[in-house]
PDB file of N, CA, C and O in Angstrom:
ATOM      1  N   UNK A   1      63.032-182.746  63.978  1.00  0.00           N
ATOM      2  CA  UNK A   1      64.228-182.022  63.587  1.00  0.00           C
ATOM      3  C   UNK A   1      64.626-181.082  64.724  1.00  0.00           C
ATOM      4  O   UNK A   1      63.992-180.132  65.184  1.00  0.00           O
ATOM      5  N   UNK A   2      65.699-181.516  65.035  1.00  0.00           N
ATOM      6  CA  UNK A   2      66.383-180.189  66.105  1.00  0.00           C
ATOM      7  C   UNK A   2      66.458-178.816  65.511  1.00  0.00           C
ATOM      8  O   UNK A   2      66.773-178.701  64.326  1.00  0.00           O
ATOM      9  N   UNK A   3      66.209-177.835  66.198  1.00  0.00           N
ATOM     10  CA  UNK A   3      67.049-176.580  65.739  1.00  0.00           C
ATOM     11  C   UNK A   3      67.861-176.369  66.871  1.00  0.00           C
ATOM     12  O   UNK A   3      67.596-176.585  68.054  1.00  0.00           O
ATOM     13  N   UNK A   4      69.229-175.768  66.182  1.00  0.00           N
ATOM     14  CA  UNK A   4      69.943-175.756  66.713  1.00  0.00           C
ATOM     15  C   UNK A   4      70.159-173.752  67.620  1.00  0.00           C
ATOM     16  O   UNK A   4      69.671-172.891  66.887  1.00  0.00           O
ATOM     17  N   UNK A   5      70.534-173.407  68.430  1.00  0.00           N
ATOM     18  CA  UNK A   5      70.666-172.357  69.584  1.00  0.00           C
ATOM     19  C   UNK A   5      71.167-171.209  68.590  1.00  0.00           C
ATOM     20  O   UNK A   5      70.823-170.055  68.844  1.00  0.00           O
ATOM     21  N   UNK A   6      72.387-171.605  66.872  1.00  0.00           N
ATOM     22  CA  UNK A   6      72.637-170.862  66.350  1.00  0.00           C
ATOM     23  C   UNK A   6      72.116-170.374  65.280  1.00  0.00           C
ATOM     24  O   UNK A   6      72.323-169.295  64.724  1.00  0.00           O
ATOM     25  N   UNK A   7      71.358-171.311  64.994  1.00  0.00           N
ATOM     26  CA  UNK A   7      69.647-171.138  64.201  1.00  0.00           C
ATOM     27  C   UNK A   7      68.949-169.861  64.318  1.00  0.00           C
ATOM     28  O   UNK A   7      68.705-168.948  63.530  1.00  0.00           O
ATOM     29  N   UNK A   8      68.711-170.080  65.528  1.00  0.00           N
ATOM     30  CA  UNK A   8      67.735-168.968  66.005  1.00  0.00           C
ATOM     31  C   UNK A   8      68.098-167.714  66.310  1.00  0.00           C
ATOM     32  O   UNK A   8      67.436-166.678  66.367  1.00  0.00           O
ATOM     33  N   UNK A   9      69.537-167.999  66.550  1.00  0.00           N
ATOM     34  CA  UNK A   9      70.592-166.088  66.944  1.00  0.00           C
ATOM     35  C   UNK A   9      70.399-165.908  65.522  1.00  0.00           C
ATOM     36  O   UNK A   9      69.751-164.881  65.320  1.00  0.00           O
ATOM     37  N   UNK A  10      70.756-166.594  64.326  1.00  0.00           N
ATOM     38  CA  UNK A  10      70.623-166.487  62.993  1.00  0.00           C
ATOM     39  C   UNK A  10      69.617-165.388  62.504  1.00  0.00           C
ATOM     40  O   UNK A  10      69.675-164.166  62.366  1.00  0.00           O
ATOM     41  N   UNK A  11      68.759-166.268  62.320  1.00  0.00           N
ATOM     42  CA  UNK A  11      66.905-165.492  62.338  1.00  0.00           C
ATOM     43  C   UNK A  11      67.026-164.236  62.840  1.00  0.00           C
ATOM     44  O   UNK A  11      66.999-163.148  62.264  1.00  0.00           O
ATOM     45  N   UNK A  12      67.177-164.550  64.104  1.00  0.00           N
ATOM     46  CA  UNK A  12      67.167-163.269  64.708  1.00  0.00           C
ATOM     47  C   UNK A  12      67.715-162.063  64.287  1.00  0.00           C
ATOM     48  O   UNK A  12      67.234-160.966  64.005  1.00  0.00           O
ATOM     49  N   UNK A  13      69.106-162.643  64.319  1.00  0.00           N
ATOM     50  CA  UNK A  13      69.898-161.147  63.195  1.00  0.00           C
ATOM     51  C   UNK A  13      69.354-160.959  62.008  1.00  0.00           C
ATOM     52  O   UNK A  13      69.395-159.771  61.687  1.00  0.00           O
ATOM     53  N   UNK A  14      68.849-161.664  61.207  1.00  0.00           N
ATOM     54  CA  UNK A  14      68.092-161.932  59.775  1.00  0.00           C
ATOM     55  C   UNK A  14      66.976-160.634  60.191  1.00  0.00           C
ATOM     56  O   UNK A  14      66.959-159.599  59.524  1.00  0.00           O
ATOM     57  N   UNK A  15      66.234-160.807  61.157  1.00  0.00           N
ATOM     58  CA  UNK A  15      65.173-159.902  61.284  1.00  0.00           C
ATOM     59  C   UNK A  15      65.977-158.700  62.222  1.00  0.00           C
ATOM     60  O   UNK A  15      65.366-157.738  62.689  1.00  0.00           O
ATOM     61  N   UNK A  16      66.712-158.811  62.320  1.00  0.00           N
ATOM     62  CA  UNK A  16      67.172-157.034  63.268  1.00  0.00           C
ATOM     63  C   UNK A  16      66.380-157.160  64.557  1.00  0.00           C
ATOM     64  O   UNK A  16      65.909-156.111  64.994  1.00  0.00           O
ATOM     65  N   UNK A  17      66.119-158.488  65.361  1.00  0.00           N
ATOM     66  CA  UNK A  17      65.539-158.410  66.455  1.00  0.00           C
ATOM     67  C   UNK A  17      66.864-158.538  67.617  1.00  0.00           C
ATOM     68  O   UNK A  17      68.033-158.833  67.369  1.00  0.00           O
ATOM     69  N   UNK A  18      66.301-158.242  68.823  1.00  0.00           N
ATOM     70  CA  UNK A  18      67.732-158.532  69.599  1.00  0.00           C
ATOM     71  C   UNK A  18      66.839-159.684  70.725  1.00  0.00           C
ATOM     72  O   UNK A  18      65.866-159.202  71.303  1.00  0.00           O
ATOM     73  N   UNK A  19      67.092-160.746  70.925  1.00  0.00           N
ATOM     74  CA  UNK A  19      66.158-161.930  71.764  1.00  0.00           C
ATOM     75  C   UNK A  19      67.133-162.339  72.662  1.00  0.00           C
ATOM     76  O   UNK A  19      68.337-162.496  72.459  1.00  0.00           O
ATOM     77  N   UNK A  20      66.170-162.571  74.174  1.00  0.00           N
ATOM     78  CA  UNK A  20      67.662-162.828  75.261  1.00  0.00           C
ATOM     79  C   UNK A  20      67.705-164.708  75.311  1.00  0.00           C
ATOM     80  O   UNK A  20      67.019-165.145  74.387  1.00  0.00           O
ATOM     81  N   UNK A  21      68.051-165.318  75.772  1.00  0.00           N
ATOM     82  CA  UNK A  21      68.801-166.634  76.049  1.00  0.00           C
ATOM     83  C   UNK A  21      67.344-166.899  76.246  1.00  0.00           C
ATOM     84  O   UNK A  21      66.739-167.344  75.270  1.00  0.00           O
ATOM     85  N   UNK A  22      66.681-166.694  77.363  1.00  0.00           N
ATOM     86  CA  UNK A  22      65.173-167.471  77.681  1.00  0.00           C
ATOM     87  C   UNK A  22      64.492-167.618  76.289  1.00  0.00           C
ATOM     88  O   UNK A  22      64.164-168.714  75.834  1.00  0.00           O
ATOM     89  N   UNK A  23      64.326-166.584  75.728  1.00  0.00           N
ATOM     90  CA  UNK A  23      63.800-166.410  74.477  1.00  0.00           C
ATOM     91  C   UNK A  23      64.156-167.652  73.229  1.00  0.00           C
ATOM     92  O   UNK A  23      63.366-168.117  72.407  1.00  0.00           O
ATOM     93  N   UNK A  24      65.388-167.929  73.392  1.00  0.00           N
ATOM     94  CA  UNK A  24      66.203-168.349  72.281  1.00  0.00           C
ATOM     95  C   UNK A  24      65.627-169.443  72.206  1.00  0.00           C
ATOM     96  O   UNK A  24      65.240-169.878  71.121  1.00  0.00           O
ATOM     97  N   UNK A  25      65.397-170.349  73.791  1.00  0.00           N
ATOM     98  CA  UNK A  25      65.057-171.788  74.181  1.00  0.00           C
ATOM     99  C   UNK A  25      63.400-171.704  73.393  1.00  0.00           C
ATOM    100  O   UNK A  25      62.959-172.492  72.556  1.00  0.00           O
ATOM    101  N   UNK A  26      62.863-170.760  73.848  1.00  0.00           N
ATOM    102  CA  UNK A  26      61.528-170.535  73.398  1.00  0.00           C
ATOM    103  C   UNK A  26      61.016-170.666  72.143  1.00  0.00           C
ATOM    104  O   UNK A  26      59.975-171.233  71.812  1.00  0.00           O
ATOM    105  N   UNK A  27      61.920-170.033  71.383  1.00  0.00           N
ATOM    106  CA  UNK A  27      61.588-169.985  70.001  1.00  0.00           C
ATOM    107  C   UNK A  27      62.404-171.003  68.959  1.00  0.00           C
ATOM    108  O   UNK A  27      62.352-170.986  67.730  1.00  0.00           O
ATOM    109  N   UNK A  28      63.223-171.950  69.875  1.00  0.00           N
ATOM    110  CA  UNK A  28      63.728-173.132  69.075  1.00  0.00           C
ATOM    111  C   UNK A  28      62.584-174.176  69.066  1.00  0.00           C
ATOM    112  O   UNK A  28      62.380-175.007  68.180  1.00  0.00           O
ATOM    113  N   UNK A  29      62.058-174.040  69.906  1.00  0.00           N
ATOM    114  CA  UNK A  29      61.021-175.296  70.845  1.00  0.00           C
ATOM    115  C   UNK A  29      60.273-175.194  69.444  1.00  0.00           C
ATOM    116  O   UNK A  29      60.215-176.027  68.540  1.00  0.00           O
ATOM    117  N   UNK A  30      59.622-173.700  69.552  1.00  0.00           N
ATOM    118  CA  UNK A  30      58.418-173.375  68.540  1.00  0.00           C
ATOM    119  C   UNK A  30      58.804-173.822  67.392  1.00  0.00           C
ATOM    120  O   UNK A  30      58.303-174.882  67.017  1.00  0.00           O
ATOM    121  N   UNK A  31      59.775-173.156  66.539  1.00  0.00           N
ATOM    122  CA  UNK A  31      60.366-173.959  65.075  1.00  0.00           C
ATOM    123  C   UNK A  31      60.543-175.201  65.383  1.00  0.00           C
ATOM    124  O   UNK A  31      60.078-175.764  64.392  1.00  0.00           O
ATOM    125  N   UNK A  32      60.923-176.060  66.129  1.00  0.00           N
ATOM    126  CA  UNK A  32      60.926-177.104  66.302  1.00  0.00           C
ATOM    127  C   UNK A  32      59.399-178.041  66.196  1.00  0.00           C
ATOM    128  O   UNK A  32      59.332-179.228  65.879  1.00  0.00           O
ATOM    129  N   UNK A  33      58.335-177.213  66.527  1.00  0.00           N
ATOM    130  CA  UNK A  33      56.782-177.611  66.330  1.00  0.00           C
ATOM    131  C   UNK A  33      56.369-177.396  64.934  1.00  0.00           C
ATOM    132  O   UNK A  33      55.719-178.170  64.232  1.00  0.00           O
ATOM    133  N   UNK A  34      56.867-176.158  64.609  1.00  0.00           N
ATOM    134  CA  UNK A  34      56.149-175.652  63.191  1.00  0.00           C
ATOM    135  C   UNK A  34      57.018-176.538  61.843  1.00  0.00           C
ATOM    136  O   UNK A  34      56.527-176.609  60.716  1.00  0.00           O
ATOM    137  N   UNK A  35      58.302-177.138  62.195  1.00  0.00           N
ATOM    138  CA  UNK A  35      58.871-178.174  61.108  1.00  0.00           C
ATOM    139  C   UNK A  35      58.117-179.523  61.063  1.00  0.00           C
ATOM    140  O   UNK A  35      57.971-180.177  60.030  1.00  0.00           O
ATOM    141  N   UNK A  36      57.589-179.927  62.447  1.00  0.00           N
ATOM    142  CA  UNK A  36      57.309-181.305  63.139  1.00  0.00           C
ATOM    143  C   UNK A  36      56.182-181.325  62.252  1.00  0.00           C
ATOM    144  O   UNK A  36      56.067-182.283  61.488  1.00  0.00           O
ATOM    145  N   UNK A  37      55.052-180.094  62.245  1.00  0.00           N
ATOM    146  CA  UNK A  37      54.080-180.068  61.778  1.00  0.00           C
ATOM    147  C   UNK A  37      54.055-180.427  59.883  1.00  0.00           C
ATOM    148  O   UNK A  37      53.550-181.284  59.158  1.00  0.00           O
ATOM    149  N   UNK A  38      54.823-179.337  59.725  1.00  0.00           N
ATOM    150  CA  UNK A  38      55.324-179.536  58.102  1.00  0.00           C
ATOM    151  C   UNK A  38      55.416-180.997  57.487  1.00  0.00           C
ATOM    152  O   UNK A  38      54.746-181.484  56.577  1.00  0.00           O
ATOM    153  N   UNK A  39      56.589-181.640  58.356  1.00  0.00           N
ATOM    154  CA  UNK A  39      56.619-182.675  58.428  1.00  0.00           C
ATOM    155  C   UNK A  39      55.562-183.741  58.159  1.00  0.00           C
ATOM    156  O   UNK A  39      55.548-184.524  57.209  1.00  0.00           O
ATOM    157  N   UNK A  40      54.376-183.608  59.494  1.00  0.00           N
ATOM    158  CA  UNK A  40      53.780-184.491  58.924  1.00  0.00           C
ATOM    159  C   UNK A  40      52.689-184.533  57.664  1.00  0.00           C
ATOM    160  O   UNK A  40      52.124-185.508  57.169  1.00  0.00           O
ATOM    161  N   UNK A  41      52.589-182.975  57.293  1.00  0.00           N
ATOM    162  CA  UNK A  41      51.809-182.725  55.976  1.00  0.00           C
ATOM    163  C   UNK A  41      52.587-183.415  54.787  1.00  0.00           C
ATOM    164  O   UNK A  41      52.005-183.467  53.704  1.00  0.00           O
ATOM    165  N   UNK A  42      53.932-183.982  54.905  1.00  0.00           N
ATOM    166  CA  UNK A  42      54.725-184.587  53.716  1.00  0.00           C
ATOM    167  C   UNK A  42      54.819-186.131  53.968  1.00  0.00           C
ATOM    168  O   UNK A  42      55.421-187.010  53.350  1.00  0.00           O
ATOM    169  N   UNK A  43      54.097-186.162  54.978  1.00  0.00           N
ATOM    170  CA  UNK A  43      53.064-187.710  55.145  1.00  0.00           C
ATOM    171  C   UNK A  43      51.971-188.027  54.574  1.00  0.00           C
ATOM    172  O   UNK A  43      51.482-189.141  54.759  1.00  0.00           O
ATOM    173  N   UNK A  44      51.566-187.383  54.017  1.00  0.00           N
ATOM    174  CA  UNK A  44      50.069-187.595  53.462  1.00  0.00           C
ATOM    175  C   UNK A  44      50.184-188.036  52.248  1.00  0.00           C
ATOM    176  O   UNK A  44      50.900-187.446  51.439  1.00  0.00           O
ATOM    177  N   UNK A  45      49.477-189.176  51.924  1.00  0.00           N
ATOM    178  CA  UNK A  45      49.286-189.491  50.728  1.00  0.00           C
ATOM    179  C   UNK A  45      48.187-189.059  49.871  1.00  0.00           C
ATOM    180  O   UNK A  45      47.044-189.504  49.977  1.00  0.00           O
ATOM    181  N   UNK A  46      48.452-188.427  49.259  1.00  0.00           N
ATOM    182  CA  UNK A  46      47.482-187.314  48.179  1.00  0.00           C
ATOM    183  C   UNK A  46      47.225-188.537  46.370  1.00  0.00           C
ATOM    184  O   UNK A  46      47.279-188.211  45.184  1.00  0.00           O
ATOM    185  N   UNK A  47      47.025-189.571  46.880  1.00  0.00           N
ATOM    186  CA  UNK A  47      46.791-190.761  44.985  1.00  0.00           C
ATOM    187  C   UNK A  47      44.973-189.965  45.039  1.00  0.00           C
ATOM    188  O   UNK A  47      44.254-189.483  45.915  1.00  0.00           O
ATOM    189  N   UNK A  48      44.875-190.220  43.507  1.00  0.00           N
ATOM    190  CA  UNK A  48      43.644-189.739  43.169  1.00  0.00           C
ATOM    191  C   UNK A  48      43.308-188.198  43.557  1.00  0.00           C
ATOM    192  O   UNK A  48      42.167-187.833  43.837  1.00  0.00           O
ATOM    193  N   UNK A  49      44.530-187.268  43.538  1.00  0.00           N
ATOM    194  CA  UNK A  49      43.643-186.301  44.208  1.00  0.00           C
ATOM    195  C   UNK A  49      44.050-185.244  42.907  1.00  0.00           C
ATOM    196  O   UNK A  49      45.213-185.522  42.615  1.00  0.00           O
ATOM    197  N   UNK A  50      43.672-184.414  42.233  1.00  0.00           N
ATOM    198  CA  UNK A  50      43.851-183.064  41.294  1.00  0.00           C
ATOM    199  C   UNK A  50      44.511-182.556  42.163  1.00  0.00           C
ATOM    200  O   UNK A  50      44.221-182.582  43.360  1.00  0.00           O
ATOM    201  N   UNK A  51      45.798-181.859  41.510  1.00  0.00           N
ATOM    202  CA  UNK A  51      46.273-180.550  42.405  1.00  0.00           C
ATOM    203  C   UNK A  51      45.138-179.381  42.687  1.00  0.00           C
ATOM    204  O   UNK A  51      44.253-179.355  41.832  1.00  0.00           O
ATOM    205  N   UNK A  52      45.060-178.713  43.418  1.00  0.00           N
ATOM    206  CA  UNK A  52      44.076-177.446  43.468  1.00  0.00           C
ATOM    207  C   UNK A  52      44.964-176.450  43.392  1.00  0.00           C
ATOM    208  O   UNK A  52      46.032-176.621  43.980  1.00  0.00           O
ATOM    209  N   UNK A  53      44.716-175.067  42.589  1.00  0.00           N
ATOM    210  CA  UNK A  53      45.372-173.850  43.044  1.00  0.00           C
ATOM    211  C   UNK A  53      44.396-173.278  44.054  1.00  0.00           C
ATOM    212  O   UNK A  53      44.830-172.651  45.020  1.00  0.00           O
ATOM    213  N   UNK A  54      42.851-173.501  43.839  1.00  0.00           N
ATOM    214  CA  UNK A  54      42.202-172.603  44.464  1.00  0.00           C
ATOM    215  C   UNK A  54      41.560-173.244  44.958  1.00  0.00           C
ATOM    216  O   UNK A  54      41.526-174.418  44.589  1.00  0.00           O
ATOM    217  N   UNK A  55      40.600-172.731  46.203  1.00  0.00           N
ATOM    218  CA  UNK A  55      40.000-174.011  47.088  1.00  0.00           C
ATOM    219  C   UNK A  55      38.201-174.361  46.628  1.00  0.00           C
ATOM    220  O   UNK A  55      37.313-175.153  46.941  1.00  0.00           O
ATOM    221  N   UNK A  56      38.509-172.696  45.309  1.00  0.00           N
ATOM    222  CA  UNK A  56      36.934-172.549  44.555  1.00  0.00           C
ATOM    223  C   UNK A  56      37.527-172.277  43.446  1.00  0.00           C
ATOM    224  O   UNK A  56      38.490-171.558  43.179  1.00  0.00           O
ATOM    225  N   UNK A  57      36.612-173.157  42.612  1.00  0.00           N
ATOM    226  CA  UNK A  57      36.851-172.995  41.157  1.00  0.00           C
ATOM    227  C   UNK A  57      36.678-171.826  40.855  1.00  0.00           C
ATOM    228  O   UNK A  57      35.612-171.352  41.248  1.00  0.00           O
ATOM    229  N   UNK A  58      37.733-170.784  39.961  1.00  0.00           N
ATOM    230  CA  UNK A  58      37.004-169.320  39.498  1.00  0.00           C
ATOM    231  C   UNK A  58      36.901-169.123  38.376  1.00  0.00           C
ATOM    232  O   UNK A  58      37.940-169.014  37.725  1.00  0.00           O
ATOM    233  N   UNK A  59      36.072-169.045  37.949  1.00  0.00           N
ATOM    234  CA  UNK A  59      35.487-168.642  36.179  1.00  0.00           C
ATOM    235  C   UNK A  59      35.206-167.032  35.882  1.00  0.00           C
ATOM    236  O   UNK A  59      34.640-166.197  36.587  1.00  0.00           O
ATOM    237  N   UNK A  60      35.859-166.908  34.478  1.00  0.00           N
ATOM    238  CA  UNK A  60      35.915-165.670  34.458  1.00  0.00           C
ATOM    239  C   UNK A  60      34.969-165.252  33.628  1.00  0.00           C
ATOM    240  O   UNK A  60      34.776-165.832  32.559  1.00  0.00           O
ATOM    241  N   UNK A  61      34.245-164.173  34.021  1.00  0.00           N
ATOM    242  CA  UNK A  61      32.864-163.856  33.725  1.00  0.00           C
ATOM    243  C   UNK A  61      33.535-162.542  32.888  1.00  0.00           C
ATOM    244  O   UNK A  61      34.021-161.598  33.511  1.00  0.00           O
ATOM    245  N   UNK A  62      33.503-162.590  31.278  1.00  0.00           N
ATOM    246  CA  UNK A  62      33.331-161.633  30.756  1.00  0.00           C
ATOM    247  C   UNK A  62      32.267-161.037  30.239  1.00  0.00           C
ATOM    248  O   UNK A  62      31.209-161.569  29.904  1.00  0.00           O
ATOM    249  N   UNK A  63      32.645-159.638  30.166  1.00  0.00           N
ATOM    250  CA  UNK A  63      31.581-158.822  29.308  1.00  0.00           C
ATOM    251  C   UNK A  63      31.543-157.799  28.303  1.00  0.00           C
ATOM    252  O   UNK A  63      32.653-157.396  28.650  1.00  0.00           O
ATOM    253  N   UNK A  64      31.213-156.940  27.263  1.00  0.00           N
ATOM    254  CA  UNK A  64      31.457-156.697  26.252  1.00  0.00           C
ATOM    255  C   UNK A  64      31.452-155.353  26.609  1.00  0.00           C
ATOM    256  O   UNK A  64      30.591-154.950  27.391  1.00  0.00           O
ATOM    257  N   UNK A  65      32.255-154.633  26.168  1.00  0.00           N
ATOM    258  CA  UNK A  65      33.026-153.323  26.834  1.00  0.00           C
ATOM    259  C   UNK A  65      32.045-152.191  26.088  1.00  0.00           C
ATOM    260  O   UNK A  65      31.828-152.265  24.878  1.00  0.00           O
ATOM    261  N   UNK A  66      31.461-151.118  26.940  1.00  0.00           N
ATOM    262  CA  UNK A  66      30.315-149.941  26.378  1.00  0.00           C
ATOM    263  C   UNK A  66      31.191-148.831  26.709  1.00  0.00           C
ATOM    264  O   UNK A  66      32.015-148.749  27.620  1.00  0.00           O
ATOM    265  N   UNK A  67      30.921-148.119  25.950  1.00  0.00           N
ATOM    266  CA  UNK A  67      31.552-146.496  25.776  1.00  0.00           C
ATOM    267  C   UNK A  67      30.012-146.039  26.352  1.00  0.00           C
ATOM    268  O   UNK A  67      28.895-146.169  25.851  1.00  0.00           O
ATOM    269  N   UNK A  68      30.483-145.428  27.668  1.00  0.00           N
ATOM    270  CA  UNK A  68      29.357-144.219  28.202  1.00  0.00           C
ATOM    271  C   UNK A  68      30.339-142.798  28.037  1.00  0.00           C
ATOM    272  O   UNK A  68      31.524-142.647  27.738  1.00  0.00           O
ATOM    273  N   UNK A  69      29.084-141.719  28.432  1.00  0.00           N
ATOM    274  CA  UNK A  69      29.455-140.677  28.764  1.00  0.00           C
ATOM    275  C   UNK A  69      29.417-140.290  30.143  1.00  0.00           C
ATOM    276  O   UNK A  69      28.510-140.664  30.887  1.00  0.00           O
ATOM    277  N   UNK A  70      30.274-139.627  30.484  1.00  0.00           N
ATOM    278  CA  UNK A  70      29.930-138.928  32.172  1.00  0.00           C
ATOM    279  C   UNK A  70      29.083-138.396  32.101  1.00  0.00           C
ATOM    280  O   UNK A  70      28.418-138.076  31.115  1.00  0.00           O
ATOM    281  N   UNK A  71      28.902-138.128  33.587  1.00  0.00           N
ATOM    282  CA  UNK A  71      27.302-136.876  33.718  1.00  0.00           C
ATOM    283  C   UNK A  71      28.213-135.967  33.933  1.00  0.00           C
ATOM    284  O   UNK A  71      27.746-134.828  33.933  1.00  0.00           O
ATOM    285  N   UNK A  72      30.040-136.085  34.230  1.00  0.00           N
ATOM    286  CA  UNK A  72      30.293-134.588  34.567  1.00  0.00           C
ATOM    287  C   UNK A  72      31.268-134.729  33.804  1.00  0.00           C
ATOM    288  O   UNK A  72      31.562-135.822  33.320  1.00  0.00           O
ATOM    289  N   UNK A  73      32.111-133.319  33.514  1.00  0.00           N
ATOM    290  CA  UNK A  73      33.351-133.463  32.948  1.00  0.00           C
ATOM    291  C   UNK A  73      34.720-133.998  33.641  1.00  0.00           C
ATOM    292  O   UNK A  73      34.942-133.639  34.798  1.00  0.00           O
ATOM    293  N   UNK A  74      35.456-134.671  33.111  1.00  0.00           N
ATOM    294  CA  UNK A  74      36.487-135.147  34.430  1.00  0.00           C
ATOM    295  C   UNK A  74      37.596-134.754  33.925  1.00  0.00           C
ATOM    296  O   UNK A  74      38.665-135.208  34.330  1.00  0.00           O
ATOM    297  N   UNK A  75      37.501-133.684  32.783  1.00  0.00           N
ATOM    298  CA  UNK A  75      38.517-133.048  32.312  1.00  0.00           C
ATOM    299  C   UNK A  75      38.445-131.466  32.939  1.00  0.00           C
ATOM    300  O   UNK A  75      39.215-130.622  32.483  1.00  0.00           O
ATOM    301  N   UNK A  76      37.572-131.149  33.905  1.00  0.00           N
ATOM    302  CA  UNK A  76      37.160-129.885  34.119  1.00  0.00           C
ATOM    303  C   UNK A  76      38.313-129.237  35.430  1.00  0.00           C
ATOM    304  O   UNK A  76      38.729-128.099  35.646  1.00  0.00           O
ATOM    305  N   UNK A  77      38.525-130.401  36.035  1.00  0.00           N
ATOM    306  CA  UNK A  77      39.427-130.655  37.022  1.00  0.00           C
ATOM    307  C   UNK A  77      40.624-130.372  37.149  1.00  0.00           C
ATOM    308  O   UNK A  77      41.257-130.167  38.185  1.00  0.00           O
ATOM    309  N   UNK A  78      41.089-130.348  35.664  1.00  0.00           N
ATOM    310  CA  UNK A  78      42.490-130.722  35.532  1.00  0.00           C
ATOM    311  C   UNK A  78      42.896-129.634  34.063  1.00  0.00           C
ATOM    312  O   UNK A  78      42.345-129.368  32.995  1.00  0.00           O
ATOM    313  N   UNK A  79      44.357-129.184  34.868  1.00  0.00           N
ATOM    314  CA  UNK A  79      45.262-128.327  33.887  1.00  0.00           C
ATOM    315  C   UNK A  79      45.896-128.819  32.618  1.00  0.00           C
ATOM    316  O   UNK A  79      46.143-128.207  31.579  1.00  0.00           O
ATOM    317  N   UNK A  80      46.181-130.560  33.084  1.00  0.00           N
ATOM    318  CA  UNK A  80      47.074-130.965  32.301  1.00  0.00           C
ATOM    319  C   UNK A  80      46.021-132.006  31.609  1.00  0.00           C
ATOM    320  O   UNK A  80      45.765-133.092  32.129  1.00  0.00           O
ATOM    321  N   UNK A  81      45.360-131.507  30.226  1.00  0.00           N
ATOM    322  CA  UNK A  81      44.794-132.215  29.335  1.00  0.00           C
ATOM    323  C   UNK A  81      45.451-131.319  27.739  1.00  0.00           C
ATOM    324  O   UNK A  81      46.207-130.355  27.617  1.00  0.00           O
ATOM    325  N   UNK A  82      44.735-132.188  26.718  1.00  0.00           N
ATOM    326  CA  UNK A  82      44.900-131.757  25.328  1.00  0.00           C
ATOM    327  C   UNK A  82      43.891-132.082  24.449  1.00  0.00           C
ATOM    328  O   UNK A  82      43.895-133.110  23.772  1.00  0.00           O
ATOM    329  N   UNK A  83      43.339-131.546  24.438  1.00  0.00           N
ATOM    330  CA  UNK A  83      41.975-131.777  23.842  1.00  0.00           C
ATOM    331  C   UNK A  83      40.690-132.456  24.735  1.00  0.00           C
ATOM    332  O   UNK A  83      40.042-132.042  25.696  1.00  0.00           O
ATOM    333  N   UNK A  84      40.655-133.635  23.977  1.00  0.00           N
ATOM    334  CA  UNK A  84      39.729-135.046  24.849  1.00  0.00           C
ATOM    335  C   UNK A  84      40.307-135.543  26.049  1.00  0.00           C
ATOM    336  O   UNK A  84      39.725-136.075  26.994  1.00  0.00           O
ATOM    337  N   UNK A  85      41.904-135.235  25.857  1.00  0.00           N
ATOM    338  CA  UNK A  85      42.809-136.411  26.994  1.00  0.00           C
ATOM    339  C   UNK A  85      43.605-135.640  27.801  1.00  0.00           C
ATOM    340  O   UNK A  85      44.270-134.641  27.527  1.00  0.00           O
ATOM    341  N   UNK A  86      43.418-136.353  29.043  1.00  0.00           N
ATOM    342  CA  UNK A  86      44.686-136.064  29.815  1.00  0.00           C
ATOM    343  C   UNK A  86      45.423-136.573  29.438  1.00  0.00           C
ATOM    344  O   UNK A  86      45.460-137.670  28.880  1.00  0.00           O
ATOM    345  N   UNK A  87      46.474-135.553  29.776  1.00  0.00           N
ATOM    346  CA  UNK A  87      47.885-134.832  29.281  1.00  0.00           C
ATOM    347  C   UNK A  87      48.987-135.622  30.186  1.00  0.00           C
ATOM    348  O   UNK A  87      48.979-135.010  31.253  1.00  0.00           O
ATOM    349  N   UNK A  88      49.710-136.439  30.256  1.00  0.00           N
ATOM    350  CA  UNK A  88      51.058-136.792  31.133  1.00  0.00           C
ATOM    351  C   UNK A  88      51.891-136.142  31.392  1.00  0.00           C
ATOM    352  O   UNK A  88      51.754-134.969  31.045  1.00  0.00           O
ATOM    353  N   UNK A  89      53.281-136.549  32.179  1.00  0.00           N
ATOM    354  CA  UNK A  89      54.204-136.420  31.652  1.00  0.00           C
ATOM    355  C   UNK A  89      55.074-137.388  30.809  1.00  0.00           C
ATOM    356  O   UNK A  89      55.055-138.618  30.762  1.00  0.00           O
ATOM    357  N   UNK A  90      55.709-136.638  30.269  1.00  0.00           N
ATOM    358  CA  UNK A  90      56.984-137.666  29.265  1.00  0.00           C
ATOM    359  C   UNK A  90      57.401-139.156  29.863  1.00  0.00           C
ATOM    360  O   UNK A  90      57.570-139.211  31.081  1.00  0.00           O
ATOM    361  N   UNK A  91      57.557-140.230  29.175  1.00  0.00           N
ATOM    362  CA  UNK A  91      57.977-141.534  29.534  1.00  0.00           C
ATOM    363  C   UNK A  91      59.077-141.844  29.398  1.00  0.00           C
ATOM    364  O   UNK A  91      59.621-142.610  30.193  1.00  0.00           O
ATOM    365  N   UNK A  92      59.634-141.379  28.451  1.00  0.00           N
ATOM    366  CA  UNK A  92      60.838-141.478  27.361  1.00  0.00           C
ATOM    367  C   UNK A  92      61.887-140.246  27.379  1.00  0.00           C
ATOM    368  O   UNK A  92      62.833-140.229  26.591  1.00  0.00           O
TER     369      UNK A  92
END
């Protein structure tokens, strides 16, 4: 796939970069590699294969939730509590 010279002034303004003419040739070449490449990943024939999301299966390891106590107070810290709880502000 060509890219084309107005491609890349494109991009460029897209990102707020300012790139001179040498540059322009430079970085068409490159998109021009990184599509080529793409490309041939939409060559591959993938029969028999599971999609993967992940490249490791992840299993989720639960566990049964314990009420501890602190060793310190973590209300001792702080102005804005009410009783047991810290105190917010308003949401609503």
């Amino acid at each position: 796939m060509k890219i084309e010279k107005t491609t890349v002034e494109h991009v460029s303004k897209l990102a707020r970069i300012k790139i001179s003419e040498e540059e322009i040739e430079k970085f068409a070449n490159q998109f021009e590699s990184i599509l080529k490449f793409f490309s041939m990943i939409d060559e591959i024939k993938e029969t028999d294969v599971e999609p993967a999301f992940q490249p490791i299966e992840i299993k989720n390891s639960y566990r049964e939730d314990e009420a501890k106590k602190f060793e310190w107070d973590p209300l001792s810290n702080t102005k804005h509590k009410e009783g047991e709880y810290f105190k917010g502000p308003r949401v609503v």
